[in-house]
C-alpha positions as CSV (number, residue, x, y, z in Angstrom):
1,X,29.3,20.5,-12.7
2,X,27.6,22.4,-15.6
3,X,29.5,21.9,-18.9
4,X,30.0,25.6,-20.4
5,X,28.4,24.7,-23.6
6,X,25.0,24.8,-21.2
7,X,25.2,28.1,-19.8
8,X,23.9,31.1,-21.8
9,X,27.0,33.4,-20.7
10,X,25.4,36.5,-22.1
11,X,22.6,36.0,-19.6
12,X,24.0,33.9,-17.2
13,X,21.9,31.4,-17.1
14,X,21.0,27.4,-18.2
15,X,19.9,26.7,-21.5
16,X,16.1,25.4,-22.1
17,X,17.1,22.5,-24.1
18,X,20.0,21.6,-21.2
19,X,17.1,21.7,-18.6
20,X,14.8,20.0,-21.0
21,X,17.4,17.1,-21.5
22,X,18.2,16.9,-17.8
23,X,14.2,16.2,-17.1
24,X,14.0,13.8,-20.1
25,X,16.9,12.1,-18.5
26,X,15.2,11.9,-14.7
27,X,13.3,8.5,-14.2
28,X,12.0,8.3,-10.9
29,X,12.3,4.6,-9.7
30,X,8.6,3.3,-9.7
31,X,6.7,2.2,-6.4
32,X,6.6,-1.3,-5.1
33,X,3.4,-2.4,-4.6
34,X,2.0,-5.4,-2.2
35,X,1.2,-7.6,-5.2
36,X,4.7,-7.2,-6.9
37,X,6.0,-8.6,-3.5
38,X,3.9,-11.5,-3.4
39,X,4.4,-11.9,-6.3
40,X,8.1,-12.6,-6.1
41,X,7.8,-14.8,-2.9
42,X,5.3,-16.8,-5.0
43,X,8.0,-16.9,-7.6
44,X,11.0,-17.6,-5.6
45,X,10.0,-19.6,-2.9
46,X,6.8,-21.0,-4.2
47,X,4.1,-20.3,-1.3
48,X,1.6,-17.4,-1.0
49,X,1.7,-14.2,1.9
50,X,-0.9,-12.3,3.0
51,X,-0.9,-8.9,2.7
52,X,-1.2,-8.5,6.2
53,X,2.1,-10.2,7.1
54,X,4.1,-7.9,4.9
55,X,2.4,-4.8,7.1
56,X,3.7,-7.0,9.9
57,X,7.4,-7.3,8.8
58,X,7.8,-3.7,7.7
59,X,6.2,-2.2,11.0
60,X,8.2,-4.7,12.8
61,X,11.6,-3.1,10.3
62,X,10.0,1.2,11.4
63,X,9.3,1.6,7.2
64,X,7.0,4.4,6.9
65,X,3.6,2.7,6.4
66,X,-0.1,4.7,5.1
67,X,-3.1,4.7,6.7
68,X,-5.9,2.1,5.4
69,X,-9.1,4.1,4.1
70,X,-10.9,0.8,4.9
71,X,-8.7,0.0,8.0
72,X,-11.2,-1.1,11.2
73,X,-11.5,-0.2,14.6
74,X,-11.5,-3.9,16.1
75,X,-10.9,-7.1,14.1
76,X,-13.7,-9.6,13.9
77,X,-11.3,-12.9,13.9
78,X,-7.7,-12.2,15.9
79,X,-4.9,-11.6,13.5
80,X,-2.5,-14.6,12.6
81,X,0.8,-13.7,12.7
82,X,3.7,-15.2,10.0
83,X,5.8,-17.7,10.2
84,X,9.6,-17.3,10.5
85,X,10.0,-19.0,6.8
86,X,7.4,-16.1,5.4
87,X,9.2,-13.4,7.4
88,X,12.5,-14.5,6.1
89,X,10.6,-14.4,2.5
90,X,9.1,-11.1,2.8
91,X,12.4,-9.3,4.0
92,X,14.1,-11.0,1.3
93,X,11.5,-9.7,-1.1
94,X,12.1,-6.2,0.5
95,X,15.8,-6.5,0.2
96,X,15.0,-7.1,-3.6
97,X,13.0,-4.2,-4.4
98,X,15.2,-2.2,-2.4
99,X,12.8,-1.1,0.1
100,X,15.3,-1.8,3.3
């Protein structure tokens, strides 16, 4: 609801400085990146992830995932998959940054 004070009645319409505090006020929440997730496993449960293994876990969970500008067709050495300890970690880690 629009407090009254806001609306220019003679015009009907919003303010400028009510629309400019409303956008001041907007933070968008900011983008989790790989690194702050390893990061945090490193933190928290004191072993390192590969970047890969987090792809794993949230294809595995359906997140929306981006294309790899440097992605290849075929893999020179077959990809490792992690560990039920490092899954467990990275969905934690997820759960944290409020991803799922």
């Amino acid at each position: 609801m629009i407090p009254l004070d806001k609306i220019d009645t003679m015009h009907n319409r919003l303010t400028l400085n009510y629309i400019a505090e409303r956008a001041d006020a907007y933070k968008p929440k900011p983008r989790t990146t790989y690194k702050m997730i390893k990061e945090y496993i490193i933190e928290k449960y004191g072993f390192k992830v590969h970047t890969a293994y987090i792809a794993e876990v949230k294809r595995s969970l359906g997140l929306p995932m981006y294309d790899a500008p440097n992605a290849v067709e075929t893999l020179k050495n077959p990809r490792k998959h992690p560990t039920p300890v490092q899954v467990d970690a990275i969905k934690d880690a997820l759960t944290h940054f409020e991803i799922i």
